[in-house]
DRENPA-3360 file (N, C-alpha, C; in nm, 2 decimals, always signed):
BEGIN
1 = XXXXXXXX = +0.08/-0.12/+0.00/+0.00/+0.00/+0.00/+0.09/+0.13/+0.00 ~ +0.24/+0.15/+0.11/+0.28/+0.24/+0.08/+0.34/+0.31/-0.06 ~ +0.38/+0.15/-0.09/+0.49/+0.17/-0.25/+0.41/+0.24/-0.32 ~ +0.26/+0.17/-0.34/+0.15/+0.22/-0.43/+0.15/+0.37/-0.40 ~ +0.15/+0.38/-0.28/+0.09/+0.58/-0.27/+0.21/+0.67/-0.30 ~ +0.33/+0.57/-0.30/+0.42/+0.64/-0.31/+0.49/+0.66/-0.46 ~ +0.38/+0.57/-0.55/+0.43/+0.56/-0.69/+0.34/+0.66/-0.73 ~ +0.21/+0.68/-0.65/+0.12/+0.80/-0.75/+0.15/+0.90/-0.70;
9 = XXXXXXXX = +0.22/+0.92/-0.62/+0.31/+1.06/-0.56/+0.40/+1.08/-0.65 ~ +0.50/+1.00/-0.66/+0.59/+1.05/-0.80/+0.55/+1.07/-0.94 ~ +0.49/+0.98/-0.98/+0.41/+1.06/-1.07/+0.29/+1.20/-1.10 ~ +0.25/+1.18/-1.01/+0.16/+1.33/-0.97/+0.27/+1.45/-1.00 ~ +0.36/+1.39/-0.89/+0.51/+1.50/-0.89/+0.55/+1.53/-1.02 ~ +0.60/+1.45/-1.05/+0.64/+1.43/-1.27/+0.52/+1.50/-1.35 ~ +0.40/+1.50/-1.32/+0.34/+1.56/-1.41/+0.29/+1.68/-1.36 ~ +0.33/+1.72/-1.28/+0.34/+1.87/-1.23/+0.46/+1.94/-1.28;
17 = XXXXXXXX = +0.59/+1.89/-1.25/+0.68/+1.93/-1.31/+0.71/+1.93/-1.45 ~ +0.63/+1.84/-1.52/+0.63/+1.85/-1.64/+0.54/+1.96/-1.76 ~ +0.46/+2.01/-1.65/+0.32/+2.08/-1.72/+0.38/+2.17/-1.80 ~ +0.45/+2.31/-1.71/+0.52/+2.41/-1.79/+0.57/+2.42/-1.93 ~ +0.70/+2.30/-1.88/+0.79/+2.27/-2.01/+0.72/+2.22/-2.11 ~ +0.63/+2.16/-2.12/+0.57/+2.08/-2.20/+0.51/+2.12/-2.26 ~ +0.41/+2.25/-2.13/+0.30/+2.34/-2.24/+0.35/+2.43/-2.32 ~ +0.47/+2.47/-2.26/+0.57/+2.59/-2.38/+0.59/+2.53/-2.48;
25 = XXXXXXXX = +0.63/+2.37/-2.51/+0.73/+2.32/-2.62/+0.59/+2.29/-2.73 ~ +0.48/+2.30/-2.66/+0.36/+2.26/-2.75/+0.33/+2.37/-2.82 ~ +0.28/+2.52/-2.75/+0.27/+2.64/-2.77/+0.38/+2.70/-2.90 ~ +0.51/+2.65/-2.87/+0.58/+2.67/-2.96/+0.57/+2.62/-3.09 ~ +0.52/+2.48/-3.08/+0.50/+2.37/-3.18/+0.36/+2.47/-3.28 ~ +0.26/+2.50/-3.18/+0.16/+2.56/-3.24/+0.15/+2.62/-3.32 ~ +0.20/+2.73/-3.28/+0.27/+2.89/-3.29/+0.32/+2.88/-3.47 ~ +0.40/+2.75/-3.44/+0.50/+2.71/-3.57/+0.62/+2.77/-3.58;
33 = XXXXXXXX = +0.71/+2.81/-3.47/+0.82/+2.86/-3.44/+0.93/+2.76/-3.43 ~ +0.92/+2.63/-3.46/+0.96/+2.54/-3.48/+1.01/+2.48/-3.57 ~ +1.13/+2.55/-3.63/+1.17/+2.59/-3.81/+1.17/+2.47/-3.83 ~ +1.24/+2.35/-3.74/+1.27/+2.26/-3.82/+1.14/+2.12/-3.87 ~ +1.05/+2.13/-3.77/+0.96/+2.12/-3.76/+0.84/+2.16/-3.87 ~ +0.89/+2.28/-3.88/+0.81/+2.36/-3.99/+0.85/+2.31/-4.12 ~ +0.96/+2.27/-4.15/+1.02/+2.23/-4.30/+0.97/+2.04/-4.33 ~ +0.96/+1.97/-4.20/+0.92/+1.87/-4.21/+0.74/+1.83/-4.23;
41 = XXXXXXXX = +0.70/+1.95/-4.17/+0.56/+1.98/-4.16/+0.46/+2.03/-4.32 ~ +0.60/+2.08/-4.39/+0.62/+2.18/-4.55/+0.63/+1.99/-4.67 ~ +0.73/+1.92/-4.60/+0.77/+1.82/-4.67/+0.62/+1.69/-4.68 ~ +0.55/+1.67/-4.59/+0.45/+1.64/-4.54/+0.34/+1.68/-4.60 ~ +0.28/+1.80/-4.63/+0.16/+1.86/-4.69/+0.22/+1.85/-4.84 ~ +0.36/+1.85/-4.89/+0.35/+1.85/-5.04/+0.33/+1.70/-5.06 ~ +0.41/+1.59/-4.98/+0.36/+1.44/-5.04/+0.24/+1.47/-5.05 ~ +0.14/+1.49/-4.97/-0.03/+1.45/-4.97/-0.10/+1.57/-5.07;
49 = XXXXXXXX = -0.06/+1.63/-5.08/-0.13/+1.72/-5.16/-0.20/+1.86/-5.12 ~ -0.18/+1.84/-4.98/-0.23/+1.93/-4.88/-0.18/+2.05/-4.89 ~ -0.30/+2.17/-4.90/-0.24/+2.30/-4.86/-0.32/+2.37/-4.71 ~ -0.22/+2.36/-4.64/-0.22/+2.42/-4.51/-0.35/+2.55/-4.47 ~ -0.32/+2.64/-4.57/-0.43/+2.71/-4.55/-0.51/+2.71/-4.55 ~ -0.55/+2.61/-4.69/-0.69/+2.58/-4.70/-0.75/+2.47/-4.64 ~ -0.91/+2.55/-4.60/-0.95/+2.42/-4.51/-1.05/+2.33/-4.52 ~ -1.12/+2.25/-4.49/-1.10/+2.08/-4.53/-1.28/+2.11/-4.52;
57 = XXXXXXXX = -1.34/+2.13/-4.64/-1.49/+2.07/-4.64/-1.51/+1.95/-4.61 ~ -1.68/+1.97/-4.57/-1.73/+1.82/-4.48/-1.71/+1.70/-4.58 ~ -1.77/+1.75/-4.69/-1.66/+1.59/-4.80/-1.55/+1.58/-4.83 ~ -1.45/+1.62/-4.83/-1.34/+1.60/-4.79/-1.29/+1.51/-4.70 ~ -1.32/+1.59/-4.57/-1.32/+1.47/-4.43/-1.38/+1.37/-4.47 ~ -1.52/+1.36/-4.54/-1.58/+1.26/-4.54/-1.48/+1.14/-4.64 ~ -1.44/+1.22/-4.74/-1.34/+1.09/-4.80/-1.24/+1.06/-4.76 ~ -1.17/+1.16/-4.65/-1.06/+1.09/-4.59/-1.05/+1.02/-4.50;
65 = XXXXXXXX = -1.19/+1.01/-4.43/-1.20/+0.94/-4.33/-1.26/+0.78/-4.38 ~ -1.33/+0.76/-4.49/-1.36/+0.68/-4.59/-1.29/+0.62/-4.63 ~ -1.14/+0.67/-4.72/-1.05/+0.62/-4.74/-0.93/+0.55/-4.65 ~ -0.90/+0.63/-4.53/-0.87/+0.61/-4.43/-0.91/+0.47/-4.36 ~ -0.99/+0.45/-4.38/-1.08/+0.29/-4.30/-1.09/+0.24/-4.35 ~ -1.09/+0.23/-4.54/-1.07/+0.12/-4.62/-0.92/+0.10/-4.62 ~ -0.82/+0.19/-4.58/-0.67/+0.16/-4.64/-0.64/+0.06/-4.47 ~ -0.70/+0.12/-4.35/-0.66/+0.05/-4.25/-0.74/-0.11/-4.24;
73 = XXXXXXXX = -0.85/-0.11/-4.32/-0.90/-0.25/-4.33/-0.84/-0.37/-4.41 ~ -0.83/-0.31/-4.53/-0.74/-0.38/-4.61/-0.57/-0.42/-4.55 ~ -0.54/-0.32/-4.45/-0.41/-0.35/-4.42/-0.40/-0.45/-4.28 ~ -0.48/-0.44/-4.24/-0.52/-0.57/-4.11/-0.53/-0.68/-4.15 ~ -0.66/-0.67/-4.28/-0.70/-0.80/-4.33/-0.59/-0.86/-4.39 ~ -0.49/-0.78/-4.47/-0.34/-0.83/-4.54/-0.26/-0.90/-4.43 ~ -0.22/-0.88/-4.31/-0.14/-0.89/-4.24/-0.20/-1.01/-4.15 ~ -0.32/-0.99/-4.10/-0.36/-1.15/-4.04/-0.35/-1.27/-4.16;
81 = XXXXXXXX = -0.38/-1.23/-4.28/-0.36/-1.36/-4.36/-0.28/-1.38/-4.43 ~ -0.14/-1.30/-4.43/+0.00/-1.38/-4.47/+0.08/-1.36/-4.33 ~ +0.02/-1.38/-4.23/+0.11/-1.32/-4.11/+0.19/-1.44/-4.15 ~ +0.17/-1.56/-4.14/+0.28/-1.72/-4.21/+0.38/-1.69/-4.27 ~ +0.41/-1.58/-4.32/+0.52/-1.56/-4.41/+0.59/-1.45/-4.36 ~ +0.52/-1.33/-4.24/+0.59/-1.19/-4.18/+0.66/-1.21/-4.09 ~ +0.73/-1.15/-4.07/+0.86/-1.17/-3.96/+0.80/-1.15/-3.81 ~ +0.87/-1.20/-3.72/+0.74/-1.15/-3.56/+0.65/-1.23/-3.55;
89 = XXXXXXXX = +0.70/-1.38/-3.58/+0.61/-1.50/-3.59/+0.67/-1.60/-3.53 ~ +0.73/-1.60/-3.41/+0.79/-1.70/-3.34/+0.72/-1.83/-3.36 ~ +0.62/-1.85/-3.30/+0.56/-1.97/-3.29/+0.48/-2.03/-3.43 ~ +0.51/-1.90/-3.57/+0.49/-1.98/-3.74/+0.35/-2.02/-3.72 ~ +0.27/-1.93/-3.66/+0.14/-1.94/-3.68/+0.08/-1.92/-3.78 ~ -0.05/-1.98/-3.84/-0.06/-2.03/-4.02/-0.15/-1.88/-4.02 ~ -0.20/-1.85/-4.14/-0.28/-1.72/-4.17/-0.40/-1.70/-4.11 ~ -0.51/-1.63/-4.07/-0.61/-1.66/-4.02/-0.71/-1.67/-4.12;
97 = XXXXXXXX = -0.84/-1.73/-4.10/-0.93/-1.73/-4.18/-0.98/-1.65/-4.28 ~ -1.04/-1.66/-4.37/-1.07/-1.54/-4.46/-1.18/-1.46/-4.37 ~ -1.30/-1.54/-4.31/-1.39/-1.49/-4.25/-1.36/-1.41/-4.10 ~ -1.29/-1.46/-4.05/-1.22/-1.43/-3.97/-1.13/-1.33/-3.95 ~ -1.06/-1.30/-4.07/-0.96/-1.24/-4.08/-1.05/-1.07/-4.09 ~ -1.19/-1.12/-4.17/-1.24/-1.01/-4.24/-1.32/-0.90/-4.11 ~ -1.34/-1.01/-4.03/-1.43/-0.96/-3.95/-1.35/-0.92/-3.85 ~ -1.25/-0.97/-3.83/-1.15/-0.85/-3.71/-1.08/-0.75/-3.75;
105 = XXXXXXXX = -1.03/-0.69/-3.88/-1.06/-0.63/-3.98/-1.07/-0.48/-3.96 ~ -1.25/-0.55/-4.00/-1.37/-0.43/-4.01/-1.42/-0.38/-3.86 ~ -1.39/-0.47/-3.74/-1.43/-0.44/-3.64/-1.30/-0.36/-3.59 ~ -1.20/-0.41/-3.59/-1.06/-0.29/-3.57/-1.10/-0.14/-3.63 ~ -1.12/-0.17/-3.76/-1.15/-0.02/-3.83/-1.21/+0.08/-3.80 ~ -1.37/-0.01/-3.73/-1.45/+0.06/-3.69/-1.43/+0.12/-3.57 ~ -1.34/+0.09/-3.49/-1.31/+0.06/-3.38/-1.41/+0.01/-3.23 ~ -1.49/-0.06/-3.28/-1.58/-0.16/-3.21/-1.50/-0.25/-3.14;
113 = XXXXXXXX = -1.37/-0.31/-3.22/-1.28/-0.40/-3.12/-1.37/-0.50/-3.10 ~ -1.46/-0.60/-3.15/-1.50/-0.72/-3.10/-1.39/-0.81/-3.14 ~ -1.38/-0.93/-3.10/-1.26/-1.02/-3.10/-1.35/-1.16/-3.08 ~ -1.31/-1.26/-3.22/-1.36/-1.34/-3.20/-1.19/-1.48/-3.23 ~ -1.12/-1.44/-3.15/-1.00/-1.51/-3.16/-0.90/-1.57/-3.06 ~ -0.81/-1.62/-3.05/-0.74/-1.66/-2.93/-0.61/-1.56/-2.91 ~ -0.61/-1.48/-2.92/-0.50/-1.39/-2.89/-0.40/-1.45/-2.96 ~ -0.26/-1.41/-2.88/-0.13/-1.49/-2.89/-0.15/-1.64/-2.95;
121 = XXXXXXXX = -0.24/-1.69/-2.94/-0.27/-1.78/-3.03/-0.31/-1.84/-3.16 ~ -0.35/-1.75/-3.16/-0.45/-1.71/-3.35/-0.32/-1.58/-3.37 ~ -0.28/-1.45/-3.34/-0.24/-1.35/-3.44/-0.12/-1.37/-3.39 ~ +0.01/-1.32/-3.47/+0.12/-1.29/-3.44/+0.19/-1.19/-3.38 ~ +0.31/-1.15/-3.32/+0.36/-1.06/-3.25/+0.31/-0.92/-3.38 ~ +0.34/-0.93/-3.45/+0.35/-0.82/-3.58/+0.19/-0.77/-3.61 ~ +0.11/-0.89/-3.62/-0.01/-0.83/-3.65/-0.09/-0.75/-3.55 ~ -0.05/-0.84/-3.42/-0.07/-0.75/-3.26/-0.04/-0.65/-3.32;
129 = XXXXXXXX = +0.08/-0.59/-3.30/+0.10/-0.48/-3.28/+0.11/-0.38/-3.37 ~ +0.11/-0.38/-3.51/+0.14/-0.29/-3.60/-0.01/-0.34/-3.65 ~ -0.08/-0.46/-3.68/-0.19/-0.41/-3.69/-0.32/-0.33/-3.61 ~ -0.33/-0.45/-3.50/-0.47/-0.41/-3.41/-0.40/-0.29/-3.35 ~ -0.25/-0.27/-3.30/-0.25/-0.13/-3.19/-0.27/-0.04/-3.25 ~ -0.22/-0.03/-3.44/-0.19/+0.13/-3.44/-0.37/+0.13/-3.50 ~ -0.42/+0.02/-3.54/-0.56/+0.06/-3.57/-0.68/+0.11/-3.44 ~ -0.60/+0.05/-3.33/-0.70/+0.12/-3.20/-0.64/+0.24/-3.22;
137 = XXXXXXXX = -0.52/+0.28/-3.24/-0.51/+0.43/-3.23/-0.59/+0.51/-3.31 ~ -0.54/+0.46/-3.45/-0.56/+0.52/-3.55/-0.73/+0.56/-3.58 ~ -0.80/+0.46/-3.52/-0.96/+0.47/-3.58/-1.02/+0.55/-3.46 ~ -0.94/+0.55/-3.35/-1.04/+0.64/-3.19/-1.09/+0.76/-3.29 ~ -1.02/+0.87/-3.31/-1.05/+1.01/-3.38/-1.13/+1.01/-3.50 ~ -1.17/+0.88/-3.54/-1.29/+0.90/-3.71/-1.40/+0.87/-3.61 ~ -1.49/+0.79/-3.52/-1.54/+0.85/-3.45/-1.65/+0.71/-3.51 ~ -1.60/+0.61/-3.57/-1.67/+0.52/-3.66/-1.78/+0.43/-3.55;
145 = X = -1.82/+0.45/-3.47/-1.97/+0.36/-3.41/-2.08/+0.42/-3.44;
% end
């Protein structure tokens, strides 16, 4: 019990001490006073086609958010069913079902997260984590239920 109160004490502590610095380095980020930041930020909007000033009608969003959840479906469903062949496959676990594969997938995408699988059992270290994590990240902000 003490270690415990004494771990949310340090932390508490850390993120008090951290507020300031952190909120300046963001403020700055904002700002865009952040040259180098800014040139990578410049490098960034010309790949995509993006112009910074101009701003993003509701179809727009709507197709990037569209496309965005077909490119992350497609890439879940790719990776659970040649996971057999991807690196981060200790235990050479075989592909997952097509049905299967499709439906954890679309439910990652959506970010519903239903799971009809055995974990560490059915997916591989790689699909864990480069697919289902970055798609929990990636899908929270489209807003898909």
């Amino acid at each position: 019990m003490a270690h415990d109160l004494g771990l949310f004490a340090a932390y508490a502590l850390l993120g008090v001490a951290l507020a300031a610095p952190l909120g300046r380095y963001i403020a700055l980020v904002l700002d865009g006073r952040m040259r180098w930041l800014s040139a990578v930020e410049r490098v960034v909007y010309a790949m995509i086609g993006a112009d910074p000033k101009e701003g993003m009608t509701w179809r727009r969003y709507t197709g990037a958010v569209v496309v965005a959840g077909a490119v992350g479906t497609v890439a879940i469903y790719a990776l659970q069913r040649l996971q057999w062949a991807l690196p981060l496959n200790p235990e050479r676990l075989p592909g997952v079902r097509p049905d299967l594969a499709l439906n954890t997938a679309v439910s990652f995408a959506t970010n519903t997260n239903w799971q009809n699988y055995g974990g560490e059992g059915t997916l591989s270290y790689l699909t864990q984590a480069c697919g289902l994590g970055v798609q929990n990240f990636l899908s929270a902000p489209t807003g898909w239920r």
